[in-house]
Structure formats: structure tokens, C-alpha cells
C-alpha positions, -999 to +999 in steps of 0.1 A: +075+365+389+098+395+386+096+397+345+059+392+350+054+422+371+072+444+349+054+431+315+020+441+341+035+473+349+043+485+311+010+470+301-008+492+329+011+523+317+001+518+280-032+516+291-034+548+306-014+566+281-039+554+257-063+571+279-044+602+276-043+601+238-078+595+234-082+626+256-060+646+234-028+646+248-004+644+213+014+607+216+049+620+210+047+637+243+039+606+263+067+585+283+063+555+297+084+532+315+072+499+338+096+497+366+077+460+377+093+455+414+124+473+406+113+507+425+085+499+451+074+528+470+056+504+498+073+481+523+057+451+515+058+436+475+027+429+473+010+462+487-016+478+461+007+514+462+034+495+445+008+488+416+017+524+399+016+539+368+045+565+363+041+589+337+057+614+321+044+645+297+068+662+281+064+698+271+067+713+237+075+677+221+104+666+240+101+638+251+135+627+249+150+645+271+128+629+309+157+622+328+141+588+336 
């Protein structure tokens, strides 16, 4: 179950950063990471909250340096 939560959480993730890119937002400046169960922010597993999308824009191109 755990590898299947995380495949859901990056596949939520590049959903929304598609979003972004269609609104504009340049690729190259998008970071995504799924976390799956590995950070919850909620108590219990299964609670909606920990059904996140974390993302990160970088400014100015640089992505590579997040600190994630």
C-alpha cells in the first residue's frame, strides 16, 4: 500500500503542476516531489489532509536549489 500511495501522490502533484503550466507558469520553475505516507500532516493515515499536493516555484529559474 505504501508504494502505491506515493505513485498517487506524485501522480496528483503532476497533475496540478500541469495545471500551473497551462496557466503560464514556465515548467523549469516547477518542483514536485510525492511524499506518499512518508510525511502525514494528520493523525490518522487515512484522513483526507494527508492527501496533499506539495509544491514548489522557484524564482528566477532555480529550481535546483528547493531545499526539499
Amino acid at each position: 500500500m505504501g508504494q502505491r500511495n506515493l505513485e498517487l501522490s506524485v501522480e496528483r502533484a503532476l497533475a496540478v503542476a500541469m495545471h500551473l503550466v497551462k496557466g503560464g507558469v514556465p515548467e523549469e520553475r516547477i518542483v514536485i516531489r510525492g511524499f506518499g505516507a512518508s510525511k502525514p500532516i494528520a493523525p490518522e493515515p487515512a484522513s483526507p489532509s494527508n492527501r496533499r499536493v506539495e509544491i514548489l516555484i522557484a524564482f528566477e529559474n532555480d529550481a535546483s536549489n528547493h531545499g526539499w
